[in-house]
MIKOL-284264 format. One record per residue (C-alpha): x, y, z. Coordinates in nm, 3 decimals, always signed. Last residue first. Layout:
REM residues N
<atom east="X" north="Y" up="Z"/>
...
END
This chain:
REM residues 211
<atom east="+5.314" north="+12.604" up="+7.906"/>
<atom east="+5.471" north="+12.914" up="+7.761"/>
<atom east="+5.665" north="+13.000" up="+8.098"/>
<atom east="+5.656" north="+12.702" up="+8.268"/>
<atom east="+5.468" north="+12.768" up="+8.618"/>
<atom east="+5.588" north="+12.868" up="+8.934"/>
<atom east="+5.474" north="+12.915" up="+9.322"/>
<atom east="+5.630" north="+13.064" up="+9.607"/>
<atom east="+5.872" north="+13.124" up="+9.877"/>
<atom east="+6.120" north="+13.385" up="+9.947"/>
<atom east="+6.349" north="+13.350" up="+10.252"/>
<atom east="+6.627" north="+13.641" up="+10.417"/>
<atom east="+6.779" north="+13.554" up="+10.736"/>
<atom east="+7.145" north="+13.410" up="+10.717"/>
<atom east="+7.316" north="+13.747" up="+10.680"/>
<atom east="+6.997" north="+13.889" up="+10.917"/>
<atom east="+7.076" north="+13.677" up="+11.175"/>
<atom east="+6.791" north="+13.466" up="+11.281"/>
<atom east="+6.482" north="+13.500" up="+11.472"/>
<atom east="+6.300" north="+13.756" up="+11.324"/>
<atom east="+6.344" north="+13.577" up="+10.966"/>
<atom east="+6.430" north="+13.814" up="+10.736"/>
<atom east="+6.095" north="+13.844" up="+10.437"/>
<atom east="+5.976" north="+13.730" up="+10.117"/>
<atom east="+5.614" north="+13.587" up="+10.063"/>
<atom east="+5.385" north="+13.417" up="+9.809"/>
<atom east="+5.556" north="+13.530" up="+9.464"/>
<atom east="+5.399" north="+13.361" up="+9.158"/>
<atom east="+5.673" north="+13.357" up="+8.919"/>
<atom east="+5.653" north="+13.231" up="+8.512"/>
<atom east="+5.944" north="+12.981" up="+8.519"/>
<atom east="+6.224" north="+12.960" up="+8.217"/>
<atom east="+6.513" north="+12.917" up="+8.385"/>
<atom east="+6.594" north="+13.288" up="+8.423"/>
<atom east="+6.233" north="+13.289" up="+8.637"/>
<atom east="+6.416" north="+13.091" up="+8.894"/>
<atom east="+6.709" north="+13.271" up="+8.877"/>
<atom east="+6.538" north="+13.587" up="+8.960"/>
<atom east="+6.347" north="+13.458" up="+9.219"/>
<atom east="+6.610" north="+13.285" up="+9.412"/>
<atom east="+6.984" north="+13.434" up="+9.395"/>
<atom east="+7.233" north="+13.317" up="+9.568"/>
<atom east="+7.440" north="+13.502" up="+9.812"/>
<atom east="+7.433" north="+13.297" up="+10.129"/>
<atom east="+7.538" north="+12.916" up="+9.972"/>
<atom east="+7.475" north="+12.632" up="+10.150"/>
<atom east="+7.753" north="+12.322" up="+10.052"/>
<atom east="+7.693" north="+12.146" up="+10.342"/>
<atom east="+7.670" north="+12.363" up="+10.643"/>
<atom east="+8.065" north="+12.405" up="+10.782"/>
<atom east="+8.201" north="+12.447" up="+10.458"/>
<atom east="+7.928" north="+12.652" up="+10.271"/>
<atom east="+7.974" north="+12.847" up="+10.617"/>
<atom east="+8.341" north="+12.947" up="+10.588"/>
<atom east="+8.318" north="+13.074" up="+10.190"/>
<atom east="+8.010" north="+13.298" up="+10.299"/>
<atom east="+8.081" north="+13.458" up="+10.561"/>
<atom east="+8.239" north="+13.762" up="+10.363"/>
<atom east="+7.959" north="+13.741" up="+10.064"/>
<atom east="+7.678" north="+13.748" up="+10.323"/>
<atom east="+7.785" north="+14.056" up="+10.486"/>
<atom east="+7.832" north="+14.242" up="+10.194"/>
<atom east="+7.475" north="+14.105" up="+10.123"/>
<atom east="+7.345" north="+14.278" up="+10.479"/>
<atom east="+7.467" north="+14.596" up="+10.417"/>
<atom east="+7.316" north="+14.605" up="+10.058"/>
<atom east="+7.019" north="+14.516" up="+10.125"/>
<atom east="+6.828" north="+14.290" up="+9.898"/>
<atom east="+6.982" north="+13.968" up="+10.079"/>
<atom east="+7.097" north="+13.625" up="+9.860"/>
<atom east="+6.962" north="+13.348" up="+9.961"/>
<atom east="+6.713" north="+13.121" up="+10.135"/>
<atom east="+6.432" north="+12.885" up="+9.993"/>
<atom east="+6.087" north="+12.793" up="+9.995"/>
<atom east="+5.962" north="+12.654" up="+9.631"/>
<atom east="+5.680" north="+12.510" up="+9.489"/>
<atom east="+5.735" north="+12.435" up="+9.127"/>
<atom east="+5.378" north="+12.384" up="+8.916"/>
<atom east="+5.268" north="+12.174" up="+8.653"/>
<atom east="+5.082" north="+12.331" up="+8.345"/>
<atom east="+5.252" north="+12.124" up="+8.124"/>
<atom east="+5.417" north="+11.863" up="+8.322"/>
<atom east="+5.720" north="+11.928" up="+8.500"/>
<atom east="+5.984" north="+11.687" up="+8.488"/>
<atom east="+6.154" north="+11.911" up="+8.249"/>
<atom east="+6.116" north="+12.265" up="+8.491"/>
<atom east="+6.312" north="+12.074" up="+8.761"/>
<atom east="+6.589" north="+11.933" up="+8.542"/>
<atom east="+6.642" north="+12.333" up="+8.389"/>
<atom east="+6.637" north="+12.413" up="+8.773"/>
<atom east="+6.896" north="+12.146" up="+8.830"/>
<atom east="+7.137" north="+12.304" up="+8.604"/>
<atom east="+7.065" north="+12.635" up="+8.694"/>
<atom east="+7.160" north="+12.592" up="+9.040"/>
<atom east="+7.474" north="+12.402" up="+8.968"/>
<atom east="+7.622" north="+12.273" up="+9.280"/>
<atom east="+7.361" north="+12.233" up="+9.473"/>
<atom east="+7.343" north="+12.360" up="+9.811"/>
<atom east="+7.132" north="+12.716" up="+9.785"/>
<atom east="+6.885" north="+12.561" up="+9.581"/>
<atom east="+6.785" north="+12.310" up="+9.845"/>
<atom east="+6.591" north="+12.466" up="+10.175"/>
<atom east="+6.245" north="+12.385" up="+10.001"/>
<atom east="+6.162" north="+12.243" up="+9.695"/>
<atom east="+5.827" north="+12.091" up="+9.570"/>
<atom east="+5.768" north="+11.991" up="+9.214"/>
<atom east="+5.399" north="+11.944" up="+9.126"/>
<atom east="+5.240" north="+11.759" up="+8.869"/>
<atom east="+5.533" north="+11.529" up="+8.783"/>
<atom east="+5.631" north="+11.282" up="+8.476"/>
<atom east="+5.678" north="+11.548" up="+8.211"/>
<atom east="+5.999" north="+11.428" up="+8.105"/>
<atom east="+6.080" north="+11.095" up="+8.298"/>
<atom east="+6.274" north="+11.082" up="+8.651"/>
<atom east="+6.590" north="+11.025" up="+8.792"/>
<atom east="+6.669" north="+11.348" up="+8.834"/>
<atom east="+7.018" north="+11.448" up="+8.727"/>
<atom east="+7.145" north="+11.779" up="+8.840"/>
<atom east="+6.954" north="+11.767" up="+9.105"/>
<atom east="+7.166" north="+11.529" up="+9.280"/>
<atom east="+7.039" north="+11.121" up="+9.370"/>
<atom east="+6.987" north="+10.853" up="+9.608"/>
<atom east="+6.650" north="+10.784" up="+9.617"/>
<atom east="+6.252" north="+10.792" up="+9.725"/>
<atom east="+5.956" north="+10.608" up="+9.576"/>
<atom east="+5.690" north="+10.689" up="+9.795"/>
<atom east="+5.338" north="+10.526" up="+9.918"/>
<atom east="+5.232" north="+10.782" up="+10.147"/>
<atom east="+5.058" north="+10.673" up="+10.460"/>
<atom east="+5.264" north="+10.983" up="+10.698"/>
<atom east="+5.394" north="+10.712" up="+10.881"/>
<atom east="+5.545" north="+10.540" up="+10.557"/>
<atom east="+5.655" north="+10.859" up="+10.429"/>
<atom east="+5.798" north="+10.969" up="+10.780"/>
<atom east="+6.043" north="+10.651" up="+10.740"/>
<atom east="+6.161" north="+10.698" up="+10.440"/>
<atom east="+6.266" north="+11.045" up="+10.486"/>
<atom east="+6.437" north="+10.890" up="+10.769"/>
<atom east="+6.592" north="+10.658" up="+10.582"/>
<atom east="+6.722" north="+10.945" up="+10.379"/>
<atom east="+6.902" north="+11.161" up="+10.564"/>
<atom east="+7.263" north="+10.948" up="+10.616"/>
<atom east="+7.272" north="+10.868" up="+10.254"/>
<atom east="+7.258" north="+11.232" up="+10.204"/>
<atom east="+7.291" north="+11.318" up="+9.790"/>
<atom east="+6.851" north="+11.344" up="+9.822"/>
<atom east="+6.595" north="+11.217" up="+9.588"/>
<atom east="+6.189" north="+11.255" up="+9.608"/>
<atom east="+5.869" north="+11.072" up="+9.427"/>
<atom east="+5.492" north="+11.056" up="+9.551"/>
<atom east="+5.233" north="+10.975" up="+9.379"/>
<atom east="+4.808" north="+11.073" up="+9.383"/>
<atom east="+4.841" north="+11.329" up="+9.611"/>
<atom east="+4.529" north="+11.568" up="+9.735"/>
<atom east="+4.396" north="+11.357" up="+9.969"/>
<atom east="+4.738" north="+11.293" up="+10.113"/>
<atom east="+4.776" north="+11.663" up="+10.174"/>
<atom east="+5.157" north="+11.740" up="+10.258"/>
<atom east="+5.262" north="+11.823" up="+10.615"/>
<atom east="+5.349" north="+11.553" up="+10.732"/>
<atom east="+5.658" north="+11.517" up="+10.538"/>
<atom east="+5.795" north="+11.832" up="+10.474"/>
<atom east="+6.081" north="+11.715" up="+10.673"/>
<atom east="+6.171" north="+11.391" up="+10.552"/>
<atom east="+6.542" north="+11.426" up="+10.639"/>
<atom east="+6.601" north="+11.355" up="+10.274"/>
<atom east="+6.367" north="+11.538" up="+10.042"/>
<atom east="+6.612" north="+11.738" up="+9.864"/>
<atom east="+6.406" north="+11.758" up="+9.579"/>
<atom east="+6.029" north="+11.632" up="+9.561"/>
<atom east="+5.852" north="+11.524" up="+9.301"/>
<atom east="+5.480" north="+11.527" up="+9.372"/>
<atom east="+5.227" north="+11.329" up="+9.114"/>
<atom east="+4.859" north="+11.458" up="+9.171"/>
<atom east="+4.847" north="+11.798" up="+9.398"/>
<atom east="+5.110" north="+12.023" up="+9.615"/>
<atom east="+4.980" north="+12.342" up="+9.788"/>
<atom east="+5.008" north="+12.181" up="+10.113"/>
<atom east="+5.410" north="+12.218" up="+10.068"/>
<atom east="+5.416" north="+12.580" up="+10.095"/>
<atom east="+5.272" north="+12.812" up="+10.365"/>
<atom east="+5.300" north="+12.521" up="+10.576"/>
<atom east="+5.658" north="+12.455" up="+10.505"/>
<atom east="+5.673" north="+12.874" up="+10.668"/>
<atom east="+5.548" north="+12.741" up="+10.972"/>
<atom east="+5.828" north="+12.480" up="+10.957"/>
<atom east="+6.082" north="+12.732" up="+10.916"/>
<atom east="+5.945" north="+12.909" up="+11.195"/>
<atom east="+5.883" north="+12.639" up="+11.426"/>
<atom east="+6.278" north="+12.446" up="+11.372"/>
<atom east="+6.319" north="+12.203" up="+11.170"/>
<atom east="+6.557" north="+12.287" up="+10.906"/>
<atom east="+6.840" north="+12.438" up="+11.131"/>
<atom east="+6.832" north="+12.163" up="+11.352"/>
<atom east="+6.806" north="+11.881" up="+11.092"/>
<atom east="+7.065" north="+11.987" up="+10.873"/>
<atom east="+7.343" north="+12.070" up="+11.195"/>
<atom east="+7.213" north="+11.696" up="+11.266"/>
<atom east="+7.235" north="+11.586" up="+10.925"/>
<atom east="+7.614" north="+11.773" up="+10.922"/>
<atom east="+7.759" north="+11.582" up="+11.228"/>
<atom east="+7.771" north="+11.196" up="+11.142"/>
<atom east="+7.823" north="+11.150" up="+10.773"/>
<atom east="+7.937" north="+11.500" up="+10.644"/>
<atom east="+8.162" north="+11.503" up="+10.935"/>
<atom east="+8.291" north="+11.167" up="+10.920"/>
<atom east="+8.392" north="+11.270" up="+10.550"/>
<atom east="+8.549" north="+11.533" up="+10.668"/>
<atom east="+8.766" north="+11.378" up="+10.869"/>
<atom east="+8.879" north="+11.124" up="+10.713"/>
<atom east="+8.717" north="+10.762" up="+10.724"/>
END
């Protein structure tokens, strides 16, 4: 095993887990992942961090894929505590696994900024969908301020390295509704706690445009 690949097996879930799990982000999960209903789809779902705090009244299926071998038994594992019967994979967002149509809610959070073709795996997103069906996203990218996204663009090609493919300067609302979403802004803000080049989160809700 070379180096980096003991690195992407052994060290990056825990730099995952740490940065993913920690009160504020997990507040803001709250703000988020309750909102999901019927047949959930989640993305990036390894770690199993949004877990608990879906609504298993509310749920009807639930469905997730993750690239991490390494994350995903314990996404496993915190279905089965959690009671939710799941049916979670191996997979990238730029092929989901799953039928046209076959979702109700889509739920992504800390994921667009590690894929490897954004717009891709929002076009797979938005066909899973059903009509009406909504994406509920909670993600981190590219700053508004200037200062700050000059910032982001010289750290940038050292931490995708380091923190599995995560990406500063991407875009989130506006490539979201370039996919073909209609947007339903919850929140956008720097997190107090955290430098300001790794700071700035939008969450939200969005439809199909046309649907």
């Amino acid at each position: 095993m070379g180096v980096r690949s003991w690195y992407d097996a052994h060290v990056l879930p825990r730099v995952i887990a740490m940065g993913c799990s920690s009160d504020d982000v997990r507040q803001l999960r709250r703000e988020v992942v309750p909102l999901a209903r019927g047949a959930v789809f989640e993305l990036g779902c390894g770690g199993g961090f949004n877990q608990q705090l879906y609504d298993p009244a509310a749920i009807t299926s639930f469905a997730g894929i993750d690239p991490n071998a390494s994350l995903l038994d314990a996404a496993r594992a915190r279905a089965q505590a959690a009671g939710i019967p799941a049916d979670i994979r191996a997979g990238v967002g730029e092929n989901i696994p799953f039928a046209d149509g076959a979702f109700d809610a889509v739920v992504c959070t800390y994921t667009l900024c590690s894929v490897r073709d954004p717009a891709r795996v929002l076009a797979e997103m938005r066909r899973v969908l059903k009509p009406g069906g909504r994406l509920l996203y909670l993600e981190h990218g590219g700053a508004p301020d200037a200062d700050v996204a000059r910032w982001q663009r010289r750290i940038e090609p050292v931490w995708k390295r380091l923190a599995g493919n995560c990406h500063l300067t991407r875009e989130i609302g506006g490539a979201i509704r370039a996919a073909g979403f209609e947007v339903e802004p919850l929140g956008q803000e720097y997190f107090a706690k955290a430098p300001r080049w790794a700071g700035w989160m939008e969450w939200g809700a969005a439809r199909r445009a046309g649907a």
